[in-house]
FILO-513114 format. One line per 4 residues: number of its first residue (from 1); their letters; for each residue x, y, z of N, C-alpha, C. Coordinates in Angstrom, 3 decimals. Layout:
BEGIN
NUM	A	X/Y/Z/X/Y/Z/X/Y/Z  ...
# end
This chain:
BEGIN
1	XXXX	108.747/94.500/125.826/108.899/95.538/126.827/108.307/95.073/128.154  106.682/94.730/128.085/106.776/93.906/129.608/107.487/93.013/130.448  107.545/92.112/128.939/108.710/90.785/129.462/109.815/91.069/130.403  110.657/91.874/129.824/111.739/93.008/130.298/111.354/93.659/131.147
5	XXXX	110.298/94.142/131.669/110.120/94.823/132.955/109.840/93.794/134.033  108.561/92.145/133.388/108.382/91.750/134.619/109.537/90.822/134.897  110.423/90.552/134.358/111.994/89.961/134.566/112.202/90.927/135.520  112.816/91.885/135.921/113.290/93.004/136.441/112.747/92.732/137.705
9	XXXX	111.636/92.061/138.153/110.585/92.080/139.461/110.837/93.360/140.201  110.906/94.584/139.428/111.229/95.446/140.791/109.537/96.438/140.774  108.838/96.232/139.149/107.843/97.093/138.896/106.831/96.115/138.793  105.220/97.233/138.898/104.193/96.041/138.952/103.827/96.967/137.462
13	XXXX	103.633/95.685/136.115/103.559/96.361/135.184/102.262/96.476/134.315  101.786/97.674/133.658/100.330/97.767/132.970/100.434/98.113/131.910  99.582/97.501/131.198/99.412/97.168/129.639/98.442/97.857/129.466  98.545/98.751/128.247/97.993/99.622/127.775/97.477/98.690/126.196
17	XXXX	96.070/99.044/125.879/95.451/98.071/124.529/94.157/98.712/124.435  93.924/98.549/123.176/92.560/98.972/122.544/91.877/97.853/122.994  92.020/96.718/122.910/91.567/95.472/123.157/91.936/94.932/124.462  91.426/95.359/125.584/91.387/94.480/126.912/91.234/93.148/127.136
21	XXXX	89.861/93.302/126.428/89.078/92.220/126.668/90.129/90.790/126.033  90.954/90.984/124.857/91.828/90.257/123.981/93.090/90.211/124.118  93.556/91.051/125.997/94.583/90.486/126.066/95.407/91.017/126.858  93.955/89.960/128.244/93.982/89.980/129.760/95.221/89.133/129.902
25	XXXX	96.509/88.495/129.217/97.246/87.893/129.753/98.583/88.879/129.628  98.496/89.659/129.035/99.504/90.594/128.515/100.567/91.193/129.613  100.057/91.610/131.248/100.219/91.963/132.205/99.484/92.151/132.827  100.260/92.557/134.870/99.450/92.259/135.370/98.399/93.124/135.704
29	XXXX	98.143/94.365/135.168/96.951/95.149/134.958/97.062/95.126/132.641  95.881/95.343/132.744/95.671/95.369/131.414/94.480/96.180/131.125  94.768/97.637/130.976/93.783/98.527/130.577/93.458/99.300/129.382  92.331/99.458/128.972/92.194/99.665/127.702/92.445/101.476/127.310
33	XXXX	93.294/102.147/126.438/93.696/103.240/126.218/94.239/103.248/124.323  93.631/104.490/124.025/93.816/104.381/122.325/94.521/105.736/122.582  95.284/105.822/121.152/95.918/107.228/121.412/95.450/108.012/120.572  94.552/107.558/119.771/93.105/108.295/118.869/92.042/108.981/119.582
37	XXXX	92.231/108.126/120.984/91.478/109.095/121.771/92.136/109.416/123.311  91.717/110.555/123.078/93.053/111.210/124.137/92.010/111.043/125.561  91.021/111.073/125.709/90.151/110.870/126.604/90.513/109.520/127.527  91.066/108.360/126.762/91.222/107.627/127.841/92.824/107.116/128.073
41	XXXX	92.825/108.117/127.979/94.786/108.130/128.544/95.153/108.445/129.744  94.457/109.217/130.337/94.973/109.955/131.533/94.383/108.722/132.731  92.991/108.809/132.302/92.980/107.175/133.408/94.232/106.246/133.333  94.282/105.865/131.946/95.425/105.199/131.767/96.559/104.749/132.736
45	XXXX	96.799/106.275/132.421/98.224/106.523/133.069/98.278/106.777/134.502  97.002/107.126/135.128/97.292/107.047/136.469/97.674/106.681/137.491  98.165/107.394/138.360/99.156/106.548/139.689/100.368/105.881/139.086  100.909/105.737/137.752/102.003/105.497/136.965/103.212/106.008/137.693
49	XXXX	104.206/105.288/137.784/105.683/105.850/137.810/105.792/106.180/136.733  106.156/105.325/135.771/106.527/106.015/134.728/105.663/105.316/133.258  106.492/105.669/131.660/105.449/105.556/130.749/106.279/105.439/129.813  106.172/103.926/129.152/106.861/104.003/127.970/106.019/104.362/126.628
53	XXXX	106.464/104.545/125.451/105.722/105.150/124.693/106.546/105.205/123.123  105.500/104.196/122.565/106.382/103.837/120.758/104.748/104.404/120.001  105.184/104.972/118.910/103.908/105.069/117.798/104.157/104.328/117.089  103.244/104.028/116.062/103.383/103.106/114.339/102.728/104.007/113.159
57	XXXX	104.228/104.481/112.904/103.973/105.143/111.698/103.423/104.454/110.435  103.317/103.583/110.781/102.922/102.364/109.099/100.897/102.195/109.631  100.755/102.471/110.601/99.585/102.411/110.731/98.823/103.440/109.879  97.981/102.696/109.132/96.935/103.574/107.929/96.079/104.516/109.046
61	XXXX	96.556/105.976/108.794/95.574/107.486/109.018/96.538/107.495/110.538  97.160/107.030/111.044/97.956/107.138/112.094/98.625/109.000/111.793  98.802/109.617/112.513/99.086/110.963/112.866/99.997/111.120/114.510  101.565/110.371/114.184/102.191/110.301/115.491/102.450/111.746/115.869
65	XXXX	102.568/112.402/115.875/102.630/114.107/116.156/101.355/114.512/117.340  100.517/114.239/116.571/99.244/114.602/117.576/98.889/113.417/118.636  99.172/112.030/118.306/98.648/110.802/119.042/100.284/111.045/120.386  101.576/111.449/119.837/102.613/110.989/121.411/102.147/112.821/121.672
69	XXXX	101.903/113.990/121.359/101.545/114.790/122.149/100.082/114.786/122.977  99.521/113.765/122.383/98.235/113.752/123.489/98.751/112.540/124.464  99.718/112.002/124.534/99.963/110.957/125.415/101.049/111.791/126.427  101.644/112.679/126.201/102.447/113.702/126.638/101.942/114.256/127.883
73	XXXX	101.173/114.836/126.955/99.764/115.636/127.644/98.982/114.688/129.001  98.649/113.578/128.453/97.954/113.029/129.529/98.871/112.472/130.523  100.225/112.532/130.354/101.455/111.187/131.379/101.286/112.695/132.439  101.448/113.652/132.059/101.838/114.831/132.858/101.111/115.326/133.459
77	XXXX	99.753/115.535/133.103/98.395/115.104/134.076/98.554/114.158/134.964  98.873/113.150/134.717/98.581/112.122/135.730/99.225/112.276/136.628  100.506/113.041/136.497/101.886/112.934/137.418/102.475/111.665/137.614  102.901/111.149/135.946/103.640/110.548/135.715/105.535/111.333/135.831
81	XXXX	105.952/110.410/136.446/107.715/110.389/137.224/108.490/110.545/136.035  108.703/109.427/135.088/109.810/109.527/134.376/109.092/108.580/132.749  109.110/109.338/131.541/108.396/109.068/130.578/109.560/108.860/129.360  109.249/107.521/129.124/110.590/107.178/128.195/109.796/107.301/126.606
85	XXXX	110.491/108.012/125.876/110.023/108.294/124.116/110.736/106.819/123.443  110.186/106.386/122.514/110.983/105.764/121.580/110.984/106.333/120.453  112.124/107.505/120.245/112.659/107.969/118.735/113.691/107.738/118.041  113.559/108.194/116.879/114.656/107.723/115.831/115.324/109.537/114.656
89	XXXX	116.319/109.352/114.781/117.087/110.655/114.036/116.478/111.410/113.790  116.979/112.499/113.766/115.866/113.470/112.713/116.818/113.563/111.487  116.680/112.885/110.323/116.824/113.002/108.877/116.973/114.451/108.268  116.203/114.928/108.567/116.372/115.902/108.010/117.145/117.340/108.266
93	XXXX	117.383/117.099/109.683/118.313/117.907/110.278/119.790/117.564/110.055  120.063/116.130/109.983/121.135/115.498/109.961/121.548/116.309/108.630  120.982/115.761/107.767/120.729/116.309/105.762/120.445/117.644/105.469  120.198/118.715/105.865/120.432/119.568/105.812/118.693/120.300/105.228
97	XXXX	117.808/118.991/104.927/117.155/118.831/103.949/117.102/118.405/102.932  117.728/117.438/102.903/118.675/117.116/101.921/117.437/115.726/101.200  118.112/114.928/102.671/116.843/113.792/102.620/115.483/113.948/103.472  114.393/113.000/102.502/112.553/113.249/103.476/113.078/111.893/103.926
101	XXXX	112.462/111.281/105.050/112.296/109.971/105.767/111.638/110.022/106.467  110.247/110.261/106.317/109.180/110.643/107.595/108.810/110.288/108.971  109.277/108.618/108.228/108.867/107.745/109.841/110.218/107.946/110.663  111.276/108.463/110.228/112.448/109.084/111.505/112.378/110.404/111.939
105	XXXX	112.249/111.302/110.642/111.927/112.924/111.059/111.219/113.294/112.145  109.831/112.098/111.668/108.110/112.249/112.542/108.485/112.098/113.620  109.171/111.262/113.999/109.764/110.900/115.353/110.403/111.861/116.365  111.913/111.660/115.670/112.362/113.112/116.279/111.848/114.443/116.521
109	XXXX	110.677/114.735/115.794/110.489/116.327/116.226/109.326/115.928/117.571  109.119/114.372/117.897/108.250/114.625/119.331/109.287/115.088/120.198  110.896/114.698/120.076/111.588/114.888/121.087/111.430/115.822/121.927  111.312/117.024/121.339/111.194/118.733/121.859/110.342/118.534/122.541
113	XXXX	109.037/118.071/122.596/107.164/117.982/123.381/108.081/117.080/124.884  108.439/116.040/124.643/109.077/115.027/125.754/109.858/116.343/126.525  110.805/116.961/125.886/112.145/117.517/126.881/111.200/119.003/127.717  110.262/119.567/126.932/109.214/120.379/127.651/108.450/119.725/128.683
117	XXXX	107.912/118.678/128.265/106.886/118.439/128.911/107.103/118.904/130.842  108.172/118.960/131.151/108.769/118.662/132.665/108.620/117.407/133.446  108.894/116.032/133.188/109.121/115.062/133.792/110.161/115.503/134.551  110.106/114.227/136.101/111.266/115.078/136.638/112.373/113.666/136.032
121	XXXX	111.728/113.127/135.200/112.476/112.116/134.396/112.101/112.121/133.265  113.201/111.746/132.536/112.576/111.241/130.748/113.966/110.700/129.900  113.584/109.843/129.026/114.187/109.108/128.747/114.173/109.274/126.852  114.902/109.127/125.904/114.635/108.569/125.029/115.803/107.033/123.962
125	XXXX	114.790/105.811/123.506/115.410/104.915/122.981/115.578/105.285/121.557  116.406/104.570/121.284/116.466/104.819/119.723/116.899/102.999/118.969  115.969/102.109/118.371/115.645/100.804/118.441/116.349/101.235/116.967  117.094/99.394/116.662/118.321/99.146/115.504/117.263/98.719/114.182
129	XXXX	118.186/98.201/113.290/117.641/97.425/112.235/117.528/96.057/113.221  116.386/95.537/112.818/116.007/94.380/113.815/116.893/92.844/112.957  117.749/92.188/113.329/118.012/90.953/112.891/116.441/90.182/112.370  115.551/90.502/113.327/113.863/89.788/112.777/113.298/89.853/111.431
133	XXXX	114.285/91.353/111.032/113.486/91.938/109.906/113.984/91.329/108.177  115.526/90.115/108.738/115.500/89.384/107.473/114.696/88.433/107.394  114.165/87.738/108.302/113.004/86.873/108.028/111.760/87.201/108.484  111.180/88.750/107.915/110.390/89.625/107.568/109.658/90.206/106.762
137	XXXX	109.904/91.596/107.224/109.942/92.804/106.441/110.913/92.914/105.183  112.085/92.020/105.418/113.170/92.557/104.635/113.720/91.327/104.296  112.893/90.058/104.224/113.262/88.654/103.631/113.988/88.593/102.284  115.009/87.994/101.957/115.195/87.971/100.784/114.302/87.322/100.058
141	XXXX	114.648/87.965/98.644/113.504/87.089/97.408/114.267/86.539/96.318  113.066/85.873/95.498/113.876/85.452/94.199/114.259/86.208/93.274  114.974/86.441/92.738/115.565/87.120/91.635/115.796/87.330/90.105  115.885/87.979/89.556/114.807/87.321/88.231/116.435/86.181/87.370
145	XXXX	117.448/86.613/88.058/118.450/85.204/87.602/118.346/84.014/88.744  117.163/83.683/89.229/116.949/82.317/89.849/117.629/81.888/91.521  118.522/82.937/91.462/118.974/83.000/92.753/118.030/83.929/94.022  118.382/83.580/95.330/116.963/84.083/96.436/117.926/85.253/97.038
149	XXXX	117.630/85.995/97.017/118.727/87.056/98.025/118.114/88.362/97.786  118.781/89.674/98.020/118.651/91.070/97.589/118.974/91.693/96.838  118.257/92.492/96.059/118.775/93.378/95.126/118.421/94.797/95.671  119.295/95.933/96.407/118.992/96.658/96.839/120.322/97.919/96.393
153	XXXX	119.925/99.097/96.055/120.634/100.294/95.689/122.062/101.210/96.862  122.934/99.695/97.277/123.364/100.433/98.347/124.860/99.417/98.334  125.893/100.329/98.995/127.187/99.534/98.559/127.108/98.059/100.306  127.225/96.880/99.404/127.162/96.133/100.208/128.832/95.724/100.758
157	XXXX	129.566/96.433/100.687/131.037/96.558/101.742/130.575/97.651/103.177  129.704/98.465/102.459/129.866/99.640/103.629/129.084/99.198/104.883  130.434/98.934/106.312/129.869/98.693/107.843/128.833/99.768/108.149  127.689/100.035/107.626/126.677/101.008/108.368/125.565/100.671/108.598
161	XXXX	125.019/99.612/108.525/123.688/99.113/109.369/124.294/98.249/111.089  123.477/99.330/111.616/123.456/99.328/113.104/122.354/97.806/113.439  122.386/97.095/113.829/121.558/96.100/114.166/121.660/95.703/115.510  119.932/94.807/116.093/120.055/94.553/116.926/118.982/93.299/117.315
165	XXXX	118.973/92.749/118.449/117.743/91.723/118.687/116.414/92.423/119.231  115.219/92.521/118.479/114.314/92.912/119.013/113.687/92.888/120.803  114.285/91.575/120.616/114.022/91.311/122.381/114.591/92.095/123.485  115.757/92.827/122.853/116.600/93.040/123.654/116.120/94.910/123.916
169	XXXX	115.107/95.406/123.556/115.538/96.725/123.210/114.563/96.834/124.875  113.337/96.282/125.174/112.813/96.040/126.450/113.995/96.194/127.593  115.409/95.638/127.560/115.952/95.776/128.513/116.496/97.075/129.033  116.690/97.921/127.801/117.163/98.951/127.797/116.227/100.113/128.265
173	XXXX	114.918/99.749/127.921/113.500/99.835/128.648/113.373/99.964/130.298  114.013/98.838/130.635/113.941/98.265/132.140/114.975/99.380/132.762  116.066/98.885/132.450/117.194/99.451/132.722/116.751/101.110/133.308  116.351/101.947/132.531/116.169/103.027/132.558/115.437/103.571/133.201
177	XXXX	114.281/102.742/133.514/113.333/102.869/134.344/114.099/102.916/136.004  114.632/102.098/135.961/115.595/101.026/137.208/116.730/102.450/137.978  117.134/103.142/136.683/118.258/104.126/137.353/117.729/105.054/136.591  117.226/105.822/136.802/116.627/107.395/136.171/117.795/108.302/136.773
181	XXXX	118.566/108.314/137.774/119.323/109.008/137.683/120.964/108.972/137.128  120.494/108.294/136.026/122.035/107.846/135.607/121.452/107.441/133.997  120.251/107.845/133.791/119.343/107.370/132.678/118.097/108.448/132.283  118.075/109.190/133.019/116.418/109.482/132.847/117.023/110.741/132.849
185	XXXX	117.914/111.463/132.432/117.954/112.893/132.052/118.130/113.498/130.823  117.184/112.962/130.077/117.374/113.290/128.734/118.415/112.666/127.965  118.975/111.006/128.592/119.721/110.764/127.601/119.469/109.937/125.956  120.116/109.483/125.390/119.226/108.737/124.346/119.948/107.394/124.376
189	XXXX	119.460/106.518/124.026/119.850/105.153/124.630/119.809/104.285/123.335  120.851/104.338/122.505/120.486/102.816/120.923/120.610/101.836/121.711  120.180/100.867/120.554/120.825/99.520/121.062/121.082/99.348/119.446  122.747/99.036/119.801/123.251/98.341/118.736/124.183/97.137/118.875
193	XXXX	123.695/96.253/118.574/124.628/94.870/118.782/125.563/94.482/117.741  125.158/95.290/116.533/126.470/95.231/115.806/126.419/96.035/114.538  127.529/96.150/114.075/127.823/97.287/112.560/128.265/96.788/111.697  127.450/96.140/110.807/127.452/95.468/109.415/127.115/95.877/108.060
197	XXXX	128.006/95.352/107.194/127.414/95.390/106.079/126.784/94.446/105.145  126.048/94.490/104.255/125.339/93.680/103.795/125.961/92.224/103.358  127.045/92.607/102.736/128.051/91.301/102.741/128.785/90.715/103.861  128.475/91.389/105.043/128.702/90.220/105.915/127.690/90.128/106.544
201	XXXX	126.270/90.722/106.532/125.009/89.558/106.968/124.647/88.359/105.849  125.267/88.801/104.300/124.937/87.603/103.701/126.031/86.452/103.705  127.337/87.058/104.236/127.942/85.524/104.729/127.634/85.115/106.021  127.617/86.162/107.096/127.320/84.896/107.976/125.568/84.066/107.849
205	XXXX	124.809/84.442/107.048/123.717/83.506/106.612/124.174/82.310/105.736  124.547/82.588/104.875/125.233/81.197/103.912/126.736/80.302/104.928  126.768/81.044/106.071/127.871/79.926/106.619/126.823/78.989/107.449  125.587/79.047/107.516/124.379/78.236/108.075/123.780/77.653/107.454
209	XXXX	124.462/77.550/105.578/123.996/76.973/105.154/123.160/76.747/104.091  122.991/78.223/103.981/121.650/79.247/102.855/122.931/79.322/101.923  122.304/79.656/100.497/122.701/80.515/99.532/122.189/81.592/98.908  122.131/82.374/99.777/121.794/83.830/99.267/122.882/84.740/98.767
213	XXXX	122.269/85.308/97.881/122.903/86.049/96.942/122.290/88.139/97.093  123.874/88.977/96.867/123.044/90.276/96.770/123.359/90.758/95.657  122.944/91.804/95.319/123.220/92.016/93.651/122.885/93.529/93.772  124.087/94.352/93.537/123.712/95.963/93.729/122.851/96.551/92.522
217	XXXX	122.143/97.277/92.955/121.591/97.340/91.753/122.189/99.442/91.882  122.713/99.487/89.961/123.336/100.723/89.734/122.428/101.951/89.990  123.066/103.002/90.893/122.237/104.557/91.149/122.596/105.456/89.754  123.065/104.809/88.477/122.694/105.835/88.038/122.102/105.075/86.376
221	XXXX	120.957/105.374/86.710/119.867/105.204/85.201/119.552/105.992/84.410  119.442/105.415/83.124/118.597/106.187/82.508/117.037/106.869/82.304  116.735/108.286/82.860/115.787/107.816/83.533/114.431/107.653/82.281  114.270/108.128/81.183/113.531/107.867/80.136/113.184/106.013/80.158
225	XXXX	114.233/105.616/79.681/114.189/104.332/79.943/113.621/103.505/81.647  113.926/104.028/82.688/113.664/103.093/83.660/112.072/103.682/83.951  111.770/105.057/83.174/110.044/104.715/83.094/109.276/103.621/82.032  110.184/103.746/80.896/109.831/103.297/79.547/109.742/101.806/79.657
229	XXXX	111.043/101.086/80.453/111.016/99.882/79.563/111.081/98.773/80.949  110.685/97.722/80.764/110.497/96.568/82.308/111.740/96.196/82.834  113.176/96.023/81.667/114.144/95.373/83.050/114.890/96.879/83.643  114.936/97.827/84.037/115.124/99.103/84.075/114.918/98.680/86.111
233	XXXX	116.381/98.762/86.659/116.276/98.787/88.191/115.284/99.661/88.569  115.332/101.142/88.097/114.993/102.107/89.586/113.310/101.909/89.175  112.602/101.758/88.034/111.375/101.433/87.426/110.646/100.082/87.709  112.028/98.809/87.422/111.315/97.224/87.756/111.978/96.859/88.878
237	XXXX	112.732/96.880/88.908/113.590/95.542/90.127/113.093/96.060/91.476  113.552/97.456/91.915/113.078/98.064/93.619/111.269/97.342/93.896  110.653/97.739/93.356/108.772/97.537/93.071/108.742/95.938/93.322  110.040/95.499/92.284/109.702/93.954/92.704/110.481/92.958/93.686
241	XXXX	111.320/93.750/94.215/112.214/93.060/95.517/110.898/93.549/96.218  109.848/94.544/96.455/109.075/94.693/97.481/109.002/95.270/98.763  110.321/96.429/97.758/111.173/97.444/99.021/110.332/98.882/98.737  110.516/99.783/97.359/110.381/100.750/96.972/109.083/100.813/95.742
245	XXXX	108.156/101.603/96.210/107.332/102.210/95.215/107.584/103.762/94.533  107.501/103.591/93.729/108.128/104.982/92.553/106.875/105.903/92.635  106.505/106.955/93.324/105.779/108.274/93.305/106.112/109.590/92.236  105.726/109.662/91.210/106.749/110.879/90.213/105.414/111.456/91.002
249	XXXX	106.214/112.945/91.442/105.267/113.926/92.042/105.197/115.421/90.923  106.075/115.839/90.079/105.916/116.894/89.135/106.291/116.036/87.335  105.542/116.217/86.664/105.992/116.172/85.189/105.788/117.310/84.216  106.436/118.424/85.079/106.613/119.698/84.041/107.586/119.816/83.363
253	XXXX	108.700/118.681/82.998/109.552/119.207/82.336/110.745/118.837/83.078  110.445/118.408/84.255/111.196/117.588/85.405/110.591/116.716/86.445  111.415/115.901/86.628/110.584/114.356/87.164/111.346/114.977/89.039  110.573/115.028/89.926/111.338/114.989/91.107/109.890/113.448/91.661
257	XXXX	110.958/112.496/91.849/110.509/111.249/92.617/111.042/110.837/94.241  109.907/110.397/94.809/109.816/110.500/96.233/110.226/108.746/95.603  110.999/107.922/96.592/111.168/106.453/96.689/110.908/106.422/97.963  109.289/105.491/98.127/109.017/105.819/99.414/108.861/104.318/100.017
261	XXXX	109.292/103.749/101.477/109.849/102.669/101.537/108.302/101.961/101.977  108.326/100.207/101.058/106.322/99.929/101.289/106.967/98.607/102.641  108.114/98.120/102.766/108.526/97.662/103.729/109.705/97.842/104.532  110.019/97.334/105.380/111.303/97.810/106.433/111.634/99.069/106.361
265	XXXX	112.848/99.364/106.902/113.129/100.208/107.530/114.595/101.045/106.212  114.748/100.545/105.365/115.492/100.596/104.490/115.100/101.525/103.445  115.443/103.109/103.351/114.787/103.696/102.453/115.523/104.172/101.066  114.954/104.087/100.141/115.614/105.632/99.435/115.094/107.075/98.957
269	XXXX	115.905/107.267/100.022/114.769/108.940/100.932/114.571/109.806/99.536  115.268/110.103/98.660/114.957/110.771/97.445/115.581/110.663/96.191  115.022/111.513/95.431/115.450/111.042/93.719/115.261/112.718/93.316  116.366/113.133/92.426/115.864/114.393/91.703/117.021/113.903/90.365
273	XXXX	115.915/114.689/89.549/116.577/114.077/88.376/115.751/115.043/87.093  116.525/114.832/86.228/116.148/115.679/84.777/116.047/114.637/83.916  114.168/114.872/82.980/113.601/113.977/82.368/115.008/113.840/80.761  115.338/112.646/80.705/116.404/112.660/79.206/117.722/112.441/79.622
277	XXXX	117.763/112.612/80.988/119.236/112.864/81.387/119.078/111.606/82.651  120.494/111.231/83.375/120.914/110.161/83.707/120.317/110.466/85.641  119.814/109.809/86.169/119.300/109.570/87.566/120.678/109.673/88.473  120.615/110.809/89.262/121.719/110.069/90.195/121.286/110.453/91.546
281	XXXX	120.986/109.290/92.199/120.004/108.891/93.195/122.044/109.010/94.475  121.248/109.766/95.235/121.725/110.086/96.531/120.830/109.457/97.913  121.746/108.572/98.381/120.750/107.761/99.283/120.839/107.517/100.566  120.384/107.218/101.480/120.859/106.965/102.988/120.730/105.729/103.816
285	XXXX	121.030/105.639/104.571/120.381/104.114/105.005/120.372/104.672/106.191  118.679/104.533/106.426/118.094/104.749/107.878/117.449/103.174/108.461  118.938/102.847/109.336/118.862/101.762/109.511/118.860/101.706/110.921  118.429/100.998/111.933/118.729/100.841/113.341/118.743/102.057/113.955
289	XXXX	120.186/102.380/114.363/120.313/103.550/114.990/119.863/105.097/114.554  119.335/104.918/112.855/119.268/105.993/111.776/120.007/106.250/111.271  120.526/107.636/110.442/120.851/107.625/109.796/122.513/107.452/110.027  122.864/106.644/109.586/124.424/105.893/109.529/125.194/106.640/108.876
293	XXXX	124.607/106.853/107.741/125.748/107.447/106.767/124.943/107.705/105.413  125.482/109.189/105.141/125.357/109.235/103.812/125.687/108.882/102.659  125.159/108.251/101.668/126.369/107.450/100.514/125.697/108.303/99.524  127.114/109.439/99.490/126.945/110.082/97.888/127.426/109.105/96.841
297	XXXX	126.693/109.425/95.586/127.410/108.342/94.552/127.768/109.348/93.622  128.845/109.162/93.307/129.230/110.112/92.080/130.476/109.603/90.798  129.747/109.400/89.537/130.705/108.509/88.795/131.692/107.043/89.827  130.546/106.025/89.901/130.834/104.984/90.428/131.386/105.045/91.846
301	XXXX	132.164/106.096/92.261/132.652/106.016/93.340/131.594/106.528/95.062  131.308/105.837/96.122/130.907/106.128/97.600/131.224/106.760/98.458  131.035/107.519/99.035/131.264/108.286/99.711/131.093/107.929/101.049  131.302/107.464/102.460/130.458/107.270/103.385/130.578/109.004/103.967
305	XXXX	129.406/109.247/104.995/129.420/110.440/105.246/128.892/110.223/107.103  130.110/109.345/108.052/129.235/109.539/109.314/129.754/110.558/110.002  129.973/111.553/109.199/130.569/112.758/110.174/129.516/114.042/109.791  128.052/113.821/109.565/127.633/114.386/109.061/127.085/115.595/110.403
309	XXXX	126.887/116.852/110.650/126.603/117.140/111.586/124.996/116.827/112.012  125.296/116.664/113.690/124.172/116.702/114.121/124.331/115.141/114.656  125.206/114.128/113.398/125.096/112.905/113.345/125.208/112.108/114.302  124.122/111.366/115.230/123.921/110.668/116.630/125.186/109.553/117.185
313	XXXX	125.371/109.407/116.173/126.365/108.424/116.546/127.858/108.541/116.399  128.135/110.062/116.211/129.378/110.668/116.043/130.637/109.636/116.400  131.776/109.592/115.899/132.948/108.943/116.973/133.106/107.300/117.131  131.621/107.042/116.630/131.762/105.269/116.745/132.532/104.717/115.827
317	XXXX	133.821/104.147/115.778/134.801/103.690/114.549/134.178/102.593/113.625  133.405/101.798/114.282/132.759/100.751/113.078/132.273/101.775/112.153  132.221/102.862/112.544/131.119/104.038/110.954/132.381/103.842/109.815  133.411/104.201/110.192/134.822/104.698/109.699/135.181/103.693/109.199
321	X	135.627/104.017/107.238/136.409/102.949/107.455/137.764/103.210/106.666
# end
């Protein structure tokens, strides 16, 4: 995001850090501001044009709700101009309730605090599945048949991961800053550089040369067994690709399981299911732009669902297929 602004030479740009002292090269002011403490924000932000502004929901005891409304709070004090959000879908509006996905929901409901606040600008981004995040967060692994690739619960034909270059989302950053009036009225801004599906990020990787392999793994288990026994997908394989940890939250007589995502951005937002009887996991892929599409599964067959209301990316034909 600086990079991208001090390219731009039109702004003089300040870095906001817990750690000053660790990283006086960052830009060309570099001042120290936590969003744990709301006390030193408003210095912060002072004399600011404007204010970009991402949380990290993966940060342990992090509380983005209260940390971007105290940053809200302080941009608007300062008489900060034009304050750009970085959010992502609201899931659960999209779903009816359908699906939890916290780190997108959490997001979206700052939107409302941003569109109150009264900037006489404001902006919000909405950042992709990162291309970074296969040699990541979301690296392929080995597999327990010897091959390195993914084993993940999702149809790898379907065009619905939105992707993009991390580097690039700063420009869109700049940009906005640059024309607020053609930008800064509440619009929302993705960046998507392209609409793929898993089988064609794993060919164009193996046309470079790799042999990676994906391997769907089936949404509907037994679910006695995939507690009971080790080669059991929704029980062993998710835990050990190093995507999904299994939470059973009631055992009265019914299992309702949260699949809650321990890396990337790739979830499977929920599980309801009857203990004896067969799992049929309804899933989403909150990928890049969010939520893409719903994939009901029902007796083998997919559903894509990007006409879901509410759905951000309405009308884009790569959804469609």
């Amino acid at each position: 995001m600086v990079r991208a602004l001090q390219a731009r030479g039109e702004f003089k740009v300040r870095a906001l850090t817990r750690n000053p002292g660790k990283n006086r090269e960052l830009a060309e002011e570099v001042v120290e501001a936590d969003l744990d403490r709301p006390e030193t924000l408003k210095a912060a932000f002072e004399g600011a044009h404007g204010v970009f502004l991402v949380t990290n929901f993966w940060e342990e005891g992090s509380d983005e709700l209260k940390q971007a409304a105290a940053a809200v709070r302080a941009a608007k004090d300062a008489g900060v101009n034009h304050f750009i959000w970085s959010t992502l879908p609201d899931v659960e509006a999209i779903s009816g309730g359908k699906f939890h996905v916290p780190h997108f929901t959490g997001k979206a409901k700052i939107d409302r605090i941003v569109k109150e606040a009264g900037f006489a600008h404001h902006t919000f981004v909405i950042a992709p599945f990162f291309y970074q995040n296969l040699v990541g967060s979301l690296a392929p692994q080995k597999q327990a048949d010897g091959f390195v690739g993914w084993a993940l619960p999702l149809d790898p034909t379907v065009r619905g991961i939105h992707m993009g270059d991390i580097t690039e989302l700063g420009d869109i950053v700049a940009g906005a800053f640059a024309r607020p009036d053609e930008a800064g009225n509440g619009e929302y801004l993705p960046l998507v550089g392209d609409f793929m599906s898993f089988n064609e990020i794993v060919d164009a990787l193996n046309r470079q040369g790799h042999k990676f392999s994906f391997k769907y793994v089936p949404t509907r288990v037994p679910l006695l067994e995939a507690f009971k026994t080790e080669p059991q997908p929704l029980a062993c394989v998710l835990p050990r690709q190093g995507l999904f940890d299994l939470h059973p939250q009631r055992m009265d007589g019914s299992v309702e399981a949260s699949l809650a995502p321990a890396l990337g951005r790739l979830a499977l937002a929920r599980t309801l299911c009857d203990v004896g009887d067969e799992a049929r996991m309804e899933h989403v892929i909150p990928m890049a732009c969010g939520i893409t599409a719903a994939i009901e599964v029902e007796g083998g067959a997919s559903q894509v669902r990007p006409d879901l209301p509410g759905h951000p990316l309405q009308g884009f034909e790569p959804l469609r297929q």
